[in-house]
N, C-alpha and C positions, 0 to 999 in steps of 0.2 A: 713297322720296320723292325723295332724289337723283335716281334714274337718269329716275324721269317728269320731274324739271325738267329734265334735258338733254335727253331724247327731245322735250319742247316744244320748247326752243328749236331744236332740226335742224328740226323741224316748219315753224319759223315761217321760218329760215333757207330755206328749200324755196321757201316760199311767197315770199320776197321775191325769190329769183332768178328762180322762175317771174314772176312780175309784172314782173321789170326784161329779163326774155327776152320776154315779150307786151308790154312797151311798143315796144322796139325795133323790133320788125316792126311794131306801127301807126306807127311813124316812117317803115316802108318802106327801112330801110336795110340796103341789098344783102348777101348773105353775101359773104366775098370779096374785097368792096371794100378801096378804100384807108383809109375813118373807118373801115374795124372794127379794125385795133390800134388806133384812138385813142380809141372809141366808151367814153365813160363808163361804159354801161348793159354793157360787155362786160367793164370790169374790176367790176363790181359783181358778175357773176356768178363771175368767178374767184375776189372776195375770199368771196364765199360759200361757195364749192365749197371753199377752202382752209379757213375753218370749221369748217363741216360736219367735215374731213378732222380737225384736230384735236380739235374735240370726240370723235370716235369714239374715238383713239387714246386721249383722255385715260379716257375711260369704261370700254375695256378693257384699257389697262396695268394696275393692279390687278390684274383678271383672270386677267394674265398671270403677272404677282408671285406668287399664291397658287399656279398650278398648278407653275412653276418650285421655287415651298417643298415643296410632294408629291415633288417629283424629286429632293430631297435626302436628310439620312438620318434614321434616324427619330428618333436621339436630340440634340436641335438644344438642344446647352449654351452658355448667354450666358457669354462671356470677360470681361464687362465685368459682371457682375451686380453690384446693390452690398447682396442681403441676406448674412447670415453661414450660417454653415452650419447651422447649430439651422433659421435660416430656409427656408432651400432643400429641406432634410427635412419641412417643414411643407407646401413647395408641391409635393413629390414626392407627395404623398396624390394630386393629379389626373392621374396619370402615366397613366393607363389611358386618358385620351381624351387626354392631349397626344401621345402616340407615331400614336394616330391621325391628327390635323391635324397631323402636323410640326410643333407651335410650341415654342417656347424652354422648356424645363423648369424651369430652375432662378431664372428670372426675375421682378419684376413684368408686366414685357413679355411677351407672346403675340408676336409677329413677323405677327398677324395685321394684314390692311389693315381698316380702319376699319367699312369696305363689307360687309366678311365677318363682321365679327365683329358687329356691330349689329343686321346683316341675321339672326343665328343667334340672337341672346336675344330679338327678337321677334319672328319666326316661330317658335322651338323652348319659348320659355318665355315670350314675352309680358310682355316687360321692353323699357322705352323712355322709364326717368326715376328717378328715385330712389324714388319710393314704390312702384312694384311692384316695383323692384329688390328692396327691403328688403321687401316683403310675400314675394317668391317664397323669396327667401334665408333667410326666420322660416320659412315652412313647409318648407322643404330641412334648416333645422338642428332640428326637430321630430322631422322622419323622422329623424333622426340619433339621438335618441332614443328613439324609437321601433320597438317589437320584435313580433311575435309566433311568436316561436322556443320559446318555454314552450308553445301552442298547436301548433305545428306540429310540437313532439317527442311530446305526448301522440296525437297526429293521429297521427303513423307506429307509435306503439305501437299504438292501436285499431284500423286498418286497416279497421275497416268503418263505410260510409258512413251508417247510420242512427244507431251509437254515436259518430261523429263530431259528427253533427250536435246531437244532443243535448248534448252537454260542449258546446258551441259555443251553444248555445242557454240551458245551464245559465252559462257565463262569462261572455258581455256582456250590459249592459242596453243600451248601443247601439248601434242596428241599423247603422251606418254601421261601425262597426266593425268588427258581426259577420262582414258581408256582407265587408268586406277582408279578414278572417282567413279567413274561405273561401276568398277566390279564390287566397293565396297557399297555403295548403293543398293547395289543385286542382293549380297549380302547380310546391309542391314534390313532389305524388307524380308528374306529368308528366314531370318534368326528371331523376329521380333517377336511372334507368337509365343517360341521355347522361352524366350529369354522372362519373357513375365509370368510365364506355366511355372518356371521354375524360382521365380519371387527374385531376380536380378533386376529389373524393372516393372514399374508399372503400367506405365505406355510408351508413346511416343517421343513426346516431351522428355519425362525420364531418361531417355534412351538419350538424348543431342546433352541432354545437362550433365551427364554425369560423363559423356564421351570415352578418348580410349587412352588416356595419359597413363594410365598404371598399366596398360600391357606394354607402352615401348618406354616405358623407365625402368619395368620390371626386366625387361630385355637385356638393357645397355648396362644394369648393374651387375646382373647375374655372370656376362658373358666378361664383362671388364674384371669383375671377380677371379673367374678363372685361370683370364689371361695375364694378370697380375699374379697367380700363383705358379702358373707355368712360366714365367720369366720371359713373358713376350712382351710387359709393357713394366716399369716400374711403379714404385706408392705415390709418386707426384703427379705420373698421368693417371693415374687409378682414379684417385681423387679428383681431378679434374672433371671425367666422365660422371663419377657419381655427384657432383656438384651442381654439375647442367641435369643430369635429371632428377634431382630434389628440386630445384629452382623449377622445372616443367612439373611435377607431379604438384604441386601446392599452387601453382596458377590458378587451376581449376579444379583442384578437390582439396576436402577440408577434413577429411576423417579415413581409418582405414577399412570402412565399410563400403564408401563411394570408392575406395579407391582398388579395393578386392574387387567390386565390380566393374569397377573400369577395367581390370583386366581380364576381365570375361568378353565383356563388350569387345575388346580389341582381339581375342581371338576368334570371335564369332567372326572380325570384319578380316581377321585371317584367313580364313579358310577351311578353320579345324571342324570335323564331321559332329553331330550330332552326341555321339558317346563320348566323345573326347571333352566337349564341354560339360556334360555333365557329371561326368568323373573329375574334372577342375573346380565344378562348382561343388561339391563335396569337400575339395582339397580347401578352399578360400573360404568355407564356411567354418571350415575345423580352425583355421587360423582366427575366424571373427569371433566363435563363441568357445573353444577349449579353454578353460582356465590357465591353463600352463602355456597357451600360445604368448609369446614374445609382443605379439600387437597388441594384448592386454595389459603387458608391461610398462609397452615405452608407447610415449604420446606419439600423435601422425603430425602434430603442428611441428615447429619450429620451436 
């Protein structure tokens, strides 16, 4: 919305020097001559041009801000934070996509510009107020409790697709259901080979134990993060969300090696293609073994 209200006003900017350059010339007044430093209609067009000139600059400094944050390092810790440290371990759960964006880890603050970050919860999630904030953040801490790993260990024991579908047909009475425990099914047997090629599991078993809690915690803090910085939810619901999913991520995982792979695991039963996992799994290995990684820091327990 922003960026169409400046691109109008350069628009209109345009239009007014064009119109104060077509007056002048139906004035008839000479290029050259001696009124053109003094010509009104010639400082109208410089002050527009000047304009124009700052408008642009102002619309892509931003621009420039976020690209110069990618060129710094991935683990971007606030010196001035003022949660405690119990705190900072809570916001460490979204650490999987903050290493991605370069922003602040340990912070309320993202170090993101306003423009990036607003522009990224409605385009990627469709958030631009506090009632879909809070509608998207109830179904994000749903998935948080939300499993079908009991389904998908019996799924790897039956291995054939007609007895699958049958236990899948004998367990849900709802078909919205059924049909997502399939597809993640589909998925965990698609994934399992890469997932152990690439040392995230060792089989089968490994794959139902360590399950997918650290992708939809990783999710619901990252995105409650933002929406807390954009002023679509306040610091009492912020905390609430990340509350619920520290309480789900420590159910079932005990360190932040089970828990970086859990959130592999959980985007494999996403959907994400083949390169996209193993450019994540690059990114959750730099956090498990960097010395200067933040999870080397602070404990995964409680």
């Amino acid at each position: 919305m922003k960026k169409r209200t400046i691109f109008s006003v350069m628009f209109m900017l345009c239009l007014v020097a064009q119109e104060a350059s077509a007056f002048r010339l139906r004035l008839k007044v000479p290029t050259g001559s001696d009124s053109d430093e003094s010509s009104p209609y010639t400082w109208i067009i410089y002050a527009v041009i000047a304009i124009a000139v700052l408008v642009g600059l102002y619309t892509y400094l931003k621009q420039f801000k976020t690209v110069f944050r990618h060129l710094g390092s991935s683990f971007k810790m606030d010196a001035k934070t003022t949660l405690s440290s119990d705190q900072q371990r809570k916001v460490l759960l979204g650490a999987a996509y903050y290493v991605q964006d370069k922003v602040y880890m340990n912070s309320l603050k993202t170090g993101m510009t306003s423009e990036e970050r607003e522009e990224r919860l409605d385009d990627a999630w469709n958030i631009s107020n506090n009632k879909n904030a809070m509608n998207v953040l109830g179904e994000l801490k749903v998935e948080c409790k939300k499993s079908y790993f009991p389904q998908i260990a019996e799924a790897f024991k039956l291995k054939n697709q007609q007895d699958i579908d049958k236990y899948l047909n004998d367990t849900f009475v709802n078909q919205s259901d059924l049909l997502a425990c399939s597809k993640q099914i589909e998925r965990a047997f698609k994934s399992i080979g890469n997932l152990v090629k690439l040392g995230i599991v060792r089989n089968e078993d490994d794959f139902v134990r360590i399950g997918d809690a650290g992708w939809a915690t990783s999710r619901l803090v990252y995105v409650a993060r933002m929406c807390l910085e954009s002023k679509f939810i306040n610091e009492a619901e912020f905390w609430q969300f990340v509350d619920v999913a520290d309480e789900m991520a420590h159910q079932s995982l005990t360190s932040w090696e089970d828990f970086g792979k859990s959130y592999i695991i959980g985007l494999c039963l996403w959907g994400a293609s083949g390169y996209e996992v193993k450019h994540q799994v690059r990114e959750v290995n730099k956090l498990l073994e960097d010395p200067k990684s933040p999870w080397k820091t602070f404990p995964f327990g409680k």
